[in-house]
Residue frames relative to the residue before (quaternion, step in Angstrom):
aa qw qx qy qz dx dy dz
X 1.0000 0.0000 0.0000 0.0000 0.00 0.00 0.00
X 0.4105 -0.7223 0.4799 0.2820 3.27 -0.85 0.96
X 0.4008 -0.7017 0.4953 0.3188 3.73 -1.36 0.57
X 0.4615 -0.6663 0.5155 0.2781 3.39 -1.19 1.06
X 0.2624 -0.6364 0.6195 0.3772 3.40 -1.09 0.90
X 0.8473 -0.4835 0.1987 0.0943 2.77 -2.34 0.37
X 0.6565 -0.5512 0.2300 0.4608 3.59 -0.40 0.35
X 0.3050 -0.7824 0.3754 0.3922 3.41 -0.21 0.43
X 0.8332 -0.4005 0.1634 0.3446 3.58 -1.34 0.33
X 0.1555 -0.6188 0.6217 0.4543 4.21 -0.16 0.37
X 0.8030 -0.2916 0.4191 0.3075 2.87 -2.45 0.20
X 0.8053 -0.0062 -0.3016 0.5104 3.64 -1.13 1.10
X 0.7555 0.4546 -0.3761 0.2849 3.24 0.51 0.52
X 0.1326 0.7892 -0.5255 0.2889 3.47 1.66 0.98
X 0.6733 0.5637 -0.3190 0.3567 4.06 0.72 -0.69
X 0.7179 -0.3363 0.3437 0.5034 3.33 -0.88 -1.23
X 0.6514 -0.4993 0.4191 0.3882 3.29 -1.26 0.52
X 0.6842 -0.5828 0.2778 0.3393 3.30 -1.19 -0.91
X 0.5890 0.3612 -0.2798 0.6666 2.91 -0.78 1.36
X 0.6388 -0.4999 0.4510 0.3723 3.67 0.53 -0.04
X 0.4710 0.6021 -0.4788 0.4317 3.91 1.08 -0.23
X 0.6217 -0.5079 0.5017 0.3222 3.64 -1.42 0.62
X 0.3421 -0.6266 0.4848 0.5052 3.67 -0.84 -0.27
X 0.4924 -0.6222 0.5418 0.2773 3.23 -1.87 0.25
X 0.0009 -0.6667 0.7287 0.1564 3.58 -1.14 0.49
X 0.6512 -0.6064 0.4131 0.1938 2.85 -1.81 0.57
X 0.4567 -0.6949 0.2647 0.4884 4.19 -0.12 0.96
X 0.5452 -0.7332 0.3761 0.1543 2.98 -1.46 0.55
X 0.6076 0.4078 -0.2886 0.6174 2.77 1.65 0.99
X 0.4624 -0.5995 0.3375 0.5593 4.41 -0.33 0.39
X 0.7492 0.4589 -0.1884 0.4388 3.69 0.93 -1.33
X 0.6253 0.5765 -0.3626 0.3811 3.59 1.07 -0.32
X 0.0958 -0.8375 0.5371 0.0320 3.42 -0.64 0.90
X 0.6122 -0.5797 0.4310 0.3215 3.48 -0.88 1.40
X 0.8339 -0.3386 0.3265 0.2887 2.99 -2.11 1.40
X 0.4815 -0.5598 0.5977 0.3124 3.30 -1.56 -0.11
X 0.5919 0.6872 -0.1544 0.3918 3.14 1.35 -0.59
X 0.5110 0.5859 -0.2524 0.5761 3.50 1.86 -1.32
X 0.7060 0.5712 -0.3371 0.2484 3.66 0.51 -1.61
X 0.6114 -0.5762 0.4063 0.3593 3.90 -0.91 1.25
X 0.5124 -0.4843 0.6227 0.3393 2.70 -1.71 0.08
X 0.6970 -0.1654 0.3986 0.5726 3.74 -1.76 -0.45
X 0.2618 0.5746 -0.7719 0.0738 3.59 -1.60 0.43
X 0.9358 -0.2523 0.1591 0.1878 2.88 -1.90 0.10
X 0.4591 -0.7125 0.3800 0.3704 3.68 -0.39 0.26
X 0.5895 -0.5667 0.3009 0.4906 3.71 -0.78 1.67
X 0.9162 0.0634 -0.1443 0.3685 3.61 -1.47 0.65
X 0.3493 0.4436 -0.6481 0.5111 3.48 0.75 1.58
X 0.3965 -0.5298 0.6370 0.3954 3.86 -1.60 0.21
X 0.6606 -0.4570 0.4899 0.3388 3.21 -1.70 0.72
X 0.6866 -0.5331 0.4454 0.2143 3.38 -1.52 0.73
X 0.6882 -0.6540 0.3136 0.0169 3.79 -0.60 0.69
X 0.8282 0.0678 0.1560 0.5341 3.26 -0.15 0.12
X 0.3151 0.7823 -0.4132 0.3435 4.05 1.20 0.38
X 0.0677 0.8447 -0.4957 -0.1901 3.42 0.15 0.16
X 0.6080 -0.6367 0.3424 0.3282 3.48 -0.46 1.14
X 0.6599 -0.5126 0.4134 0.3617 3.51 -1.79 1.89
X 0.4683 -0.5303 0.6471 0.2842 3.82 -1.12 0.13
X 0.8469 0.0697 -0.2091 0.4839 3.64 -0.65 1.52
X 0.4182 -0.7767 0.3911 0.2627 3.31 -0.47 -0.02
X 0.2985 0.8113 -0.3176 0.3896 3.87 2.06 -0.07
X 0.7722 -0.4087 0.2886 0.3916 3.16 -1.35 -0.61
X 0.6198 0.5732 -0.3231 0.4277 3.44 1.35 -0.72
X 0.5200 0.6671 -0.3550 0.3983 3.52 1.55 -0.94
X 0.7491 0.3331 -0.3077 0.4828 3.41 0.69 -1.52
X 0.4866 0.5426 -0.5623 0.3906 4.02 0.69 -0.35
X 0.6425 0.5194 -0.4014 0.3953 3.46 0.43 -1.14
X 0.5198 0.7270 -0.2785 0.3516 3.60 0.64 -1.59
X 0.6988 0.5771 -0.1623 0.3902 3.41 0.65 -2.08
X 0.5817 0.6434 -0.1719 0.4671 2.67 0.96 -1.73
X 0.7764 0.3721 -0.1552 0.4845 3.24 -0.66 -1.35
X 0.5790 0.4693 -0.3493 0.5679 3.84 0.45 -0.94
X 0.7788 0.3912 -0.2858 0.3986 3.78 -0.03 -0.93
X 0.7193 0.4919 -0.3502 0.3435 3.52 0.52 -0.65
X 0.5610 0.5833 -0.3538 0.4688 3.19 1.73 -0.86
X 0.7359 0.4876 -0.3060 0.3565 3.61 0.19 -1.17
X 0.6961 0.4063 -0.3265 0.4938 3.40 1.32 -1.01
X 0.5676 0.4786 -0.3942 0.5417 3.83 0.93 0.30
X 0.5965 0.3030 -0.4886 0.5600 3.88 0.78 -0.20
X 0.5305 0.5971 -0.4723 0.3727 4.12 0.35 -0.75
X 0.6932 0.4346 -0.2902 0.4963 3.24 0.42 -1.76
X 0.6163 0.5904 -0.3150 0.4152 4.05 0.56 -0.95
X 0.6714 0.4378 -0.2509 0.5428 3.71 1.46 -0.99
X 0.6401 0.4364 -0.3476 0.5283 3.42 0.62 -1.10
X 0.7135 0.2745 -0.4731 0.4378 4.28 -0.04 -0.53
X 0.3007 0.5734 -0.5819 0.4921 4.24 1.21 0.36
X 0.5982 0.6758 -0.3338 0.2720 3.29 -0.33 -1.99
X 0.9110 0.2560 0.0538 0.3189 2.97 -0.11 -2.48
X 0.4648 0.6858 -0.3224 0.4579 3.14 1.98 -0.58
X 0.5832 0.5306 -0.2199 0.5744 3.80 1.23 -1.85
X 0.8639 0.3455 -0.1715 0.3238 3.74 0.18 -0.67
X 0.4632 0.4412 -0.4281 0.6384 3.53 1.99 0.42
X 0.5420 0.5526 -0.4615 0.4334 3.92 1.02 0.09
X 0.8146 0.4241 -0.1270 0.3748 2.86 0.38 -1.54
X 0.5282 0.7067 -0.3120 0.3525 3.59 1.25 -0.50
X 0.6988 0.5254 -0.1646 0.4566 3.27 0.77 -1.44
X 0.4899 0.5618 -0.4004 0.5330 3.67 1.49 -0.86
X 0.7245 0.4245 -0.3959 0.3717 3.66 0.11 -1.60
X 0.8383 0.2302 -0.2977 0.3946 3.90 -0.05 -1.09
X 0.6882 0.2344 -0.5343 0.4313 3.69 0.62 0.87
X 0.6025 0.5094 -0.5675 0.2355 3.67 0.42 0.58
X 0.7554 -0.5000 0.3127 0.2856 3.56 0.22 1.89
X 0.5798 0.5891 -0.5105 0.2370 3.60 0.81 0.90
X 0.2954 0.6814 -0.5172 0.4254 3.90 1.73 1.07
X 0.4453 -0.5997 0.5509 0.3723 3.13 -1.11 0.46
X 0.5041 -0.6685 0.5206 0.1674 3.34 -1.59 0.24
X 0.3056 -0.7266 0.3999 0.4677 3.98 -0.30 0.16
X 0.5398 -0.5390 0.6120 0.2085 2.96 -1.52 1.17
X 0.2830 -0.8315 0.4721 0.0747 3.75 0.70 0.23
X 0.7529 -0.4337 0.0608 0.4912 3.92 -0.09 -0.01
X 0.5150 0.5179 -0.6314 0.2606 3.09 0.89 0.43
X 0.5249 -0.5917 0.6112 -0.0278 3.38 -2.15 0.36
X 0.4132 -0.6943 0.5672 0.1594 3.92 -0.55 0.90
X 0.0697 -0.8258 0.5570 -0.0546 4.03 -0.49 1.35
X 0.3423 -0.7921 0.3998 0.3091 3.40 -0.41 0.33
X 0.7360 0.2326 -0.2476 0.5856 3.62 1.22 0.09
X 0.1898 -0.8002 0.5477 0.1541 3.65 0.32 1.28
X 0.5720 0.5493 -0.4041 0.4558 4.06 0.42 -0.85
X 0.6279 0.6074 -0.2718 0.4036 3.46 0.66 -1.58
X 0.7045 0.2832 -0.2190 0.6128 3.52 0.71 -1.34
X 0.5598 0.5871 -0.4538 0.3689 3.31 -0.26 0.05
X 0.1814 0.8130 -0.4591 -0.3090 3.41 0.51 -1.95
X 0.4355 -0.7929 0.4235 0.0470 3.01 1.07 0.58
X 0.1952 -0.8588 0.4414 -0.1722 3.20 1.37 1.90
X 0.8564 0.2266 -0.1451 0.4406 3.42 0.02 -1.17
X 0.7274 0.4414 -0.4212 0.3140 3.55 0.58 -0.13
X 0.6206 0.4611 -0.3505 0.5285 3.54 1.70 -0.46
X 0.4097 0.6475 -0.4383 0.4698 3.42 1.03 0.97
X 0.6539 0.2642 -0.0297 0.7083 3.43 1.23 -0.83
X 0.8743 0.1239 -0.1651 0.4393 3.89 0.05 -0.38
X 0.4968 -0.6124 0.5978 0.1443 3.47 -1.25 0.24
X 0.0496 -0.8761 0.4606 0.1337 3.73 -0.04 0.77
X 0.7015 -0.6243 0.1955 0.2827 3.18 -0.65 1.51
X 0.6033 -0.4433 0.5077 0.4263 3.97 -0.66 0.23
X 0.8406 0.0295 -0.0217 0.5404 3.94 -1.27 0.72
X 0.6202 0.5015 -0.3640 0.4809 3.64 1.22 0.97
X 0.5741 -0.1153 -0.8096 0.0417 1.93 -2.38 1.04
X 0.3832 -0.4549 0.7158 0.3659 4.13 -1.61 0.44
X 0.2271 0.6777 -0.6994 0.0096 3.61 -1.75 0.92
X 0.3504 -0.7890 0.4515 -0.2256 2.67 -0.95 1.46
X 0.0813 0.6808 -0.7231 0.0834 4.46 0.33 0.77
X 0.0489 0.5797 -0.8117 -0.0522 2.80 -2.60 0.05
X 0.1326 -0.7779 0.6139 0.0222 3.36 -0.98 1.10
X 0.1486 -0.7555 0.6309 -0.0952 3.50 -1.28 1.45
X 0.4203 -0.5739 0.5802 0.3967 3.84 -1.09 -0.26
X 0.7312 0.3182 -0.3591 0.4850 3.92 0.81 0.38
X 0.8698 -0.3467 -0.0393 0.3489 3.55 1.33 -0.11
X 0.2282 -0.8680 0.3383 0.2830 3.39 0.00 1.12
X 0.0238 -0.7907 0.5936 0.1480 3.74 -0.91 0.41
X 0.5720 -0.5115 0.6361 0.0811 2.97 -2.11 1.05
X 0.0836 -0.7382 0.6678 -0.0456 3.82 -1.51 0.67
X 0.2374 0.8074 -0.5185 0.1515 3.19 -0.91 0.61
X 0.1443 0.7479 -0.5933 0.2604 3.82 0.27 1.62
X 0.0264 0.6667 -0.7371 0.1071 3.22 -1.22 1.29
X 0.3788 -0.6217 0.6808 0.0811 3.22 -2.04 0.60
X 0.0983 -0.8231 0.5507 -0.0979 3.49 -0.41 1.37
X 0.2952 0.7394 -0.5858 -0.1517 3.69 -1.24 -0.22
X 0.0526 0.8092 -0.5638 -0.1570 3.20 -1.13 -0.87
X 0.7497 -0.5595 0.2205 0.2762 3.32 -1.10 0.39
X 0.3155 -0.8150 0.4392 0.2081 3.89 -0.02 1.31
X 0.6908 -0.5367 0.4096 0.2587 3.55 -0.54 0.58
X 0.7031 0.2081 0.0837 0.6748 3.91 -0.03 0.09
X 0.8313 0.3796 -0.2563 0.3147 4.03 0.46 0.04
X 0.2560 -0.6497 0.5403 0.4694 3.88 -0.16 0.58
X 0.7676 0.5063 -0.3028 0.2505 3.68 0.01 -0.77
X 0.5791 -0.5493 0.3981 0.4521 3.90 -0.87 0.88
X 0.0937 -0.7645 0.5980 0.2216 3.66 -1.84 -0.27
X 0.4032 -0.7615 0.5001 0.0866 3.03 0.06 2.39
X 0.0538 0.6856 -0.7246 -0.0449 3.84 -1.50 0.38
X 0.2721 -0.6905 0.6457 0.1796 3.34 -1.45 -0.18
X 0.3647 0.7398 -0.5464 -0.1456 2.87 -1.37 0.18
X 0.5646 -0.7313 0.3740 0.0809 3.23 -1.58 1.06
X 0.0154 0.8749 -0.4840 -0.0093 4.12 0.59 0.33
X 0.0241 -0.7864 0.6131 -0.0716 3.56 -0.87 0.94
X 0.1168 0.7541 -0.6449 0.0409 3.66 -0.85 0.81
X 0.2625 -0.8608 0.4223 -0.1086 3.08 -0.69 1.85
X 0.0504 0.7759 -0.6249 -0.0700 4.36 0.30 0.56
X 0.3748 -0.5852 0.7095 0.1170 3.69 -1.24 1.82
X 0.1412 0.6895 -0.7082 -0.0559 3.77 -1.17 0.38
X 0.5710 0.6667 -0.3176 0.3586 3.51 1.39 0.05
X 0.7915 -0.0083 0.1922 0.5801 3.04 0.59 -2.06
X 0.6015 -0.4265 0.5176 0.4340 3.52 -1.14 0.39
X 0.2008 -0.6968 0.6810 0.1016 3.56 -1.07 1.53
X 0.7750 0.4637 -0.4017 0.1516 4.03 0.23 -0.29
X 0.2271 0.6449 -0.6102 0.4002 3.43 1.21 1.03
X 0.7816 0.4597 -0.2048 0.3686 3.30 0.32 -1.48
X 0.7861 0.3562 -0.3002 0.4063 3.46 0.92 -0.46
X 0.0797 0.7263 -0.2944 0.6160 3.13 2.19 0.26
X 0.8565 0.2564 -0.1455 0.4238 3.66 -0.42 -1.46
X 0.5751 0.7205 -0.2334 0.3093 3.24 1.26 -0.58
X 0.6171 0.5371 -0.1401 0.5577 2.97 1.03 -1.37
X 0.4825 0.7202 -0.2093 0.4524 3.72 1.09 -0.87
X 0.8255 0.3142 -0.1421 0.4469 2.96 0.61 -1.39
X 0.4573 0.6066 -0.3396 0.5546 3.53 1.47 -1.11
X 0.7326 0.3261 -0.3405 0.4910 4.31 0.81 -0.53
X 0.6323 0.5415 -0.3251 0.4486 3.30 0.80 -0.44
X 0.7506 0.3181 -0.2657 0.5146 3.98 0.99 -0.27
X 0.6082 -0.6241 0.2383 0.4288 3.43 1.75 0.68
X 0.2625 0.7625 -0.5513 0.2140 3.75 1.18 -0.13
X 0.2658 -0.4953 0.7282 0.3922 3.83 -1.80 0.11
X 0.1980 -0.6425 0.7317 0.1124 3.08 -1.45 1.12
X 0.2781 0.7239 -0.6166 -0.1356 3.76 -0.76 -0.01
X 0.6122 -0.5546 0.4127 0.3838 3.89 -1.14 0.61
X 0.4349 -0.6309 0.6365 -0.0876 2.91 -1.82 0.75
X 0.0709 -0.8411 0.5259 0.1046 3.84 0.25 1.67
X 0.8700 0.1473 -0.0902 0.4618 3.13 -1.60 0.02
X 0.6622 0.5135 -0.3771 0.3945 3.35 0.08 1.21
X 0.8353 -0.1932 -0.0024 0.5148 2.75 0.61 1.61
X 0.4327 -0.7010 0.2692 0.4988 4.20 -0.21 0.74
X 0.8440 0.1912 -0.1928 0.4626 3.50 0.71 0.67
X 0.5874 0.7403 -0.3088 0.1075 4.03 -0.27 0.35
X 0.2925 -0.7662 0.5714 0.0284 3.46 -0.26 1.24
X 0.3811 -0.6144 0.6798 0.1228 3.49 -2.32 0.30
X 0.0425 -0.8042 0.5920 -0.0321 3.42 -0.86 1.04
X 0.0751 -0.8135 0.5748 -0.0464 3.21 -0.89 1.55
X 0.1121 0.7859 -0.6079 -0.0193 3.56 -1.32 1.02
X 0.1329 -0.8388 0.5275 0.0211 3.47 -0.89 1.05
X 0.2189 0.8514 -0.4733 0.0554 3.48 0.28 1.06
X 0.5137 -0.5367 0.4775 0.4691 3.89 -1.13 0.03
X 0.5489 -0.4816 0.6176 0.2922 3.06 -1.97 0.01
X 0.7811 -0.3603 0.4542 0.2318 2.88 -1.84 1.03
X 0.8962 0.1769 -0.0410 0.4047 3.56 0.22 -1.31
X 0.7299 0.0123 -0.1128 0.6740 3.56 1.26 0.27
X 0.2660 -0.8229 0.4996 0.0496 3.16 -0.76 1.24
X 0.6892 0.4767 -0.4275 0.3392 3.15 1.13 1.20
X 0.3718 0.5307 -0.3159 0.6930 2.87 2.30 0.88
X 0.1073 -0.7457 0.6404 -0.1495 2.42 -0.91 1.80
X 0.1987 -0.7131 0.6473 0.1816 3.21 -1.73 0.42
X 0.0452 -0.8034 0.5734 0.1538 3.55 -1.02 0.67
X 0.0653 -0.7867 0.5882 0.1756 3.76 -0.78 1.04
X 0.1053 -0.7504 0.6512 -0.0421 3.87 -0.73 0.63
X 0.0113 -0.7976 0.5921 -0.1148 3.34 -1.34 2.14
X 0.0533 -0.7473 0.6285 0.2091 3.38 -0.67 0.55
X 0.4141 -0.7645 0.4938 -0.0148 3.18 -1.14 1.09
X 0.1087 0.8480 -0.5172 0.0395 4.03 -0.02 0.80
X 0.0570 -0.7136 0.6747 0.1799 3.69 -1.47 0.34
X 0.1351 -0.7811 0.6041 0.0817 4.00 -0.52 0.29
X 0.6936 -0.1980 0.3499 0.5977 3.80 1.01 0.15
X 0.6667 -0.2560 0.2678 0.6468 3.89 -1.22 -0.53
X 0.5491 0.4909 -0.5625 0.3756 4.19 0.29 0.84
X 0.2317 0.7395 -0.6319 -0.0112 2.96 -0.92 0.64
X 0.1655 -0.9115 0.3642 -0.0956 3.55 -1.45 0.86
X 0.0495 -0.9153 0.3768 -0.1335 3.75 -0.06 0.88
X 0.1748 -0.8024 0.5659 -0.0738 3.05 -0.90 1.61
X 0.1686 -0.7856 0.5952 0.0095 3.68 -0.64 0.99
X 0.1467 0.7765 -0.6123 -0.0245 3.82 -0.55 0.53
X 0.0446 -0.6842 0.7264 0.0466 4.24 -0.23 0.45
X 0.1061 0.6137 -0.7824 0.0025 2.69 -2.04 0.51
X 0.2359 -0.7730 0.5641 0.1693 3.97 -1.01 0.38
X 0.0171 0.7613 -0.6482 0.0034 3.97 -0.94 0.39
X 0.5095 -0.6215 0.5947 0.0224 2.98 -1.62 0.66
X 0.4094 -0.8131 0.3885 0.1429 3.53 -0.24 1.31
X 0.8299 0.1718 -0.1440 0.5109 3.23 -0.48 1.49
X 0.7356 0.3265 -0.2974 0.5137 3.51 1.73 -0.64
X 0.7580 0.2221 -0.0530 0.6110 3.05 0.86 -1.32
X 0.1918 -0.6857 0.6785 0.1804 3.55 -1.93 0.62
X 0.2887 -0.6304 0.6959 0.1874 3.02 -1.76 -0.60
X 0.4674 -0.6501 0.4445 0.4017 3.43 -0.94 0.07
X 0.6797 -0.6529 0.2532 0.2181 3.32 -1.27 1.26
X 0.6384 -0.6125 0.2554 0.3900 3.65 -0.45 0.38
X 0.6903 0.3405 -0.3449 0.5372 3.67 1.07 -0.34
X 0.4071 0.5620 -0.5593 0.4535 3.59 0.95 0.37
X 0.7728 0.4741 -0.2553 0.3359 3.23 0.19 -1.69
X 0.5515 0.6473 -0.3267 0.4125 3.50 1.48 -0.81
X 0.5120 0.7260 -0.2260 0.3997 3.47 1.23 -1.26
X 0.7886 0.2370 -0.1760 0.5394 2.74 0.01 -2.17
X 0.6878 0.4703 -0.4808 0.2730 4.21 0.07 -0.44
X 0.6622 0.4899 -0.3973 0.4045 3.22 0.92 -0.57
X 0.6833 0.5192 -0.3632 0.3628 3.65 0.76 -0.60
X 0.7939 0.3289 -0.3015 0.4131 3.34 0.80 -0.57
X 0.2213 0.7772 -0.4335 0.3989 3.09 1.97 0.32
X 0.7284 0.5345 -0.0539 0.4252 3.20 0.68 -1.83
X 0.5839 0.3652 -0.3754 0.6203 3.88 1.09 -0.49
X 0.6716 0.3971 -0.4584 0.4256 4.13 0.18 -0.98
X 0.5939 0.6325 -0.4123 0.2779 4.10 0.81 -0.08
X 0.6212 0.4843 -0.1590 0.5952 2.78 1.23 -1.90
X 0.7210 0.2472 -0.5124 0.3957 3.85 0.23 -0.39
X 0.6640 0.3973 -0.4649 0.4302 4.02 0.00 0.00
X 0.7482 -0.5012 0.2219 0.3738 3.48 0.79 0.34
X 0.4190 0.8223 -0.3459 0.1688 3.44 0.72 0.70
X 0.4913 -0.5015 0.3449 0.6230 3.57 -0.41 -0.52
């Protein structure tokens, strides 16, 4: 069977193609693929629409498709150049955010990484009120090139007024030097949370460039007249940052504890000696 020749041309489209290119027909065979010669020039990247407004290469030969090239190239390299000043435009925005949104470390100023944080401390006011448990306090340091941290967890009690039975507490001390990243997002977020689980939060002067006291006194699950109380005081000093935990639990009407602005007292003061010994003001 003989192949039909190709459709002829629709209306305005008896010239060149686009851009000055010849038109394309399809090969006249399934496996035969068109000249090397037929094959476009540079155009547009697959799924953009063809550029605008081109008026077609004068003739339809070899100079046509040079023209074509031409014209095809300058456009794309003027939409590129149009993406790239996007690009660089989106990334002078976006820059300035990254190196002031507070992710340098800060100086850790004189303080200094101890291996027995309680020890330095001595913890004046709480062995005033408590008794620290046999094979206690556990302390614990570790020094890195992104951050050294301090430990310090002791069991304590002592005898409750009005009770046959001891009153056990805890507490839990941490002293942390960022040398990596900026620590006061995170301690920022902290506090946050301490509001977000209903704690009293109330600030904390001169003590360090930032630190507050969080109190929470709630019943137990299984008898709501046992209570537990957990009480933090929270500090940043620069890339320092630091935390004391003390809990204790009573029984309404049988058993106490000591009251919450005592306990506030005695943490903050000895808060203040465990600073000055790792090197604070």
């Amino acid at each position: 069977m003989a192949t039909p020749p190709p459709p002829p041309p629709l209306p305005g489209q008896s010239g060149p193609g686009f851009a000055g290119f010849p038109q394309q027909h399809p090969p006249q065979h399934p496996q035969q693929f068109p000249p090397a010669t037929a094959v476009p020039g540079f155009g547009p990247p697959p799924g953009l629409p063809a550029s605008p407004g081109l008026p077609p290469a004068p003739g339809g030969g070899g100079p046509g498709r040079r023209a074509g090239n031409l014209r095809r190239n300058a456009v794309w390299a003027f939409v590129g150049a149009l993406l790239a000043s996007a690009g660089w435009a989106g990334a002078v925005a976006v820059v300035p955010r990254m190196v002031t949104s507070g992710s340098f470390p800060q100086s850790v100023r004189g303080y200094h990484t101890v291996d027995k944080l309680c020890d330095a401390g001595k913890l004046t006011k709480f062995n005033q009120n408590y008794r620290i448990v046999d094979n206690y306090p556990l302390q614990h340091s570790s020094r890195s090139d992104s951050m050294d941290i301090m430990r310090c967890y002791a069991l304590m009690k002592r005898t409750v007024s009005g009770s046959d039975s001891p009153d056990y507490a805890t507490i839990d001390m941490r002293a942390e030097l960022h040398k990596a990243v900026d620590a006061a997002p995170e301690f920022a977020a902290t506090r946050i949370f301490f509001e977000q689980q209903k704690y009293e939060i109330t600030d904390v002067r001169n003590l360090g460039q930032e630190a507050y006291f969080a109190y929470g006194d709630e019943p137990t699950s299984s008898d709501k007249t046992f209570h537990d109380i957990n009480c933090y005081l929270e500090v940043r000093d620069g890339g320092m940052t630091y935390s004391l935990y003390w809990t204790d639990n009573y029984q309404t009407g049988k058993d106490y504890t000591l009251d919450r602005d005592t306990v506030r007292q005695i943490m903050i003061a000895d808060s203040r000696d465990v600073l000055k010994a790792i090197g604070g003001p």
